[in-house]
C-alpha positions as CSV (number, residue, x, y, z in Angstrom):
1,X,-148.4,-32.4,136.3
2,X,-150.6,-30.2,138.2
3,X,-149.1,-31.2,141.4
4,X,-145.8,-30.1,139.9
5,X,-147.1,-27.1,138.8
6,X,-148.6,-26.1,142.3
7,X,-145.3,-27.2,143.8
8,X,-143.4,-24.3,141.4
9,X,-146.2,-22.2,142.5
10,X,-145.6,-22.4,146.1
11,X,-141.5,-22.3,145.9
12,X,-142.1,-18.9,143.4
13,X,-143.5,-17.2,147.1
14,X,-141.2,-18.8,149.3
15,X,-138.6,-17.7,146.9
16,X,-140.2,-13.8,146.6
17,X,-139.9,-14.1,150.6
18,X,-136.6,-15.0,150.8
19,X,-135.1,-12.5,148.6
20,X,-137.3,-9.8,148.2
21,X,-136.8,-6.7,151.0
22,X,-139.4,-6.5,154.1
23,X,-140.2,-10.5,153.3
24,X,-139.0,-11.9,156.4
25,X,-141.0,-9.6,158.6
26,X,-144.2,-10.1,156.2
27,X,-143.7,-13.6,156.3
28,X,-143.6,-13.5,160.1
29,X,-146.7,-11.3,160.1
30,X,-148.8,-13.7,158.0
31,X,-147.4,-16.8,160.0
32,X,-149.4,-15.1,162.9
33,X,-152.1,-14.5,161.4
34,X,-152.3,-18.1,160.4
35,X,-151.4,-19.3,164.3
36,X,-154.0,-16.9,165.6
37,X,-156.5,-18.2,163.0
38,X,-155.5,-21.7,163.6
39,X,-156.1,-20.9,167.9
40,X,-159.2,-19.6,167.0
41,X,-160.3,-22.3,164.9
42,X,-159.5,-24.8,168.1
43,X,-161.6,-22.9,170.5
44,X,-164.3,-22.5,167.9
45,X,-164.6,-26.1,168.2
46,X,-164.2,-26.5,171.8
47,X,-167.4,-24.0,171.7
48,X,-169.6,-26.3,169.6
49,X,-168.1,-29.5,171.2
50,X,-169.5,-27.8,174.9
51,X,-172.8,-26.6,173.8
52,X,-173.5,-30.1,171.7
53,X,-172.4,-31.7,175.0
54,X,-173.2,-29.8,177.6
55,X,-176.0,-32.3,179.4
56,X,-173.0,-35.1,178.8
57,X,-170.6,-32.7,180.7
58,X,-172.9,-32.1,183.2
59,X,-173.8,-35.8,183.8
60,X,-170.0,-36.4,184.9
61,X,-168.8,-37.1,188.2
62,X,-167.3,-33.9,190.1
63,X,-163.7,-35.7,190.0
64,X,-164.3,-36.7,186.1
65,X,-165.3,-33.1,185.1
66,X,-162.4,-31.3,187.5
67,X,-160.1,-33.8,185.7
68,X,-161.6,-32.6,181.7
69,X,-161.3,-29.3,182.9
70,X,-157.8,-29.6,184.2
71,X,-156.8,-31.8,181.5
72,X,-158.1,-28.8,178.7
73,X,-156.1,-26.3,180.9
74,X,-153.2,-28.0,181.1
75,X,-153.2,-28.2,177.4
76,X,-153.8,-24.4,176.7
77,X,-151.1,-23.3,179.0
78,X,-149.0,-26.0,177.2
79,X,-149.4,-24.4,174.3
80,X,-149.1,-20.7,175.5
81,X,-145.5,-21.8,176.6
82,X,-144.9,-23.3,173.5
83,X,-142.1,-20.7,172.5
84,X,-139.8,-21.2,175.6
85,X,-140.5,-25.0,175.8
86,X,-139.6,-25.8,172.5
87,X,-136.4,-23.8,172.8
88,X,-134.7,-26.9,172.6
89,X,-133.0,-29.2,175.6
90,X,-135.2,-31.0,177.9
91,X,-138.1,-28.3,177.2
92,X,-139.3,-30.2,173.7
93,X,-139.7,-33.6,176.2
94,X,-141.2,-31.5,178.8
95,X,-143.8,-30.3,176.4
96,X,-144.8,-33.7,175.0
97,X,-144.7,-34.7,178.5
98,X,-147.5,-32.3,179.4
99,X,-149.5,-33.1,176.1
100,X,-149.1,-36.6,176.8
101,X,-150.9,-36.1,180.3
102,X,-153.2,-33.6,179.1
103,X,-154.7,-35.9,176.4
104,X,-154.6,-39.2,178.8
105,X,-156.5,-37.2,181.5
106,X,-159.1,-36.2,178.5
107,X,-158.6,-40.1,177.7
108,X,-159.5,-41.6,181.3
109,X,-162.3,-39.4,181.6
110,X,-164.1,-40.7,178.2
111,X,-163.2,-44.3,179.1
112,X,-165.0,-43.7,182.6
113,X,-168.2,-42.2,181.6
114,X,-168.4,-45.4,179.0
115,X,-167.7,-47.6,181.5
116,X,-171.0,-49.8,181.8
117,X,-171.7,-50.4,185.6
């Protein structure tokens, strides 16, 4: 019951920015907000991650870091492109593409530093 009850809740404001006047542009306003909250959030993280870390970083291999630091880059740009990749077409592969190496080269950089030798 009370998840039907917040489901009426949440279609009552989707409804109010449907119909009423100015909603579109309101809605697109606080859909920013929540993207540039939801950015911030990541690199928030990324801060604490880096200063918890930071000895671990700086332990790596010159090659192993350049490739975490590229790896991190190529996933920010990723995302800044995000509105002309995801367009539709080949861009949508193309951007999973470049996630998809982004995250193994964050992937073969953890499963070298654990590599017992």
């Amino acid at each position: 019951m009370v998840a039907a009850r917040n489901f009426l809740i949440v279609a009552l404001i989707a409804l109010g920015f449907w119909a009423l006047p100015g909603g579109a542009p309101t809605l697109n306003v606080i859909l920013a907000l929540l993207t540039m909250g939801f950015f911030a959030a990541i690199a928030f993280l990324g801060y604490r991650l880096y200063r918890e870390h930071r000895f671990t970083i700086d332990s790596l291999e010159t090659t192993q870091r350049a490739v975490l630091y590229g790896s991190i880059a190529l996933a920010i740009l990723t995302f800044a492109a995000s509105s002309r990749l995801l367009n539709g077409g080949a861009g949508i592969i193309v951007w999973l593409a470049l996630l998809g190496i982004a995250a193994y080269g964050v992937f073969w950089v953890f499963q070298r530093y654990s590599r017992y030798e």
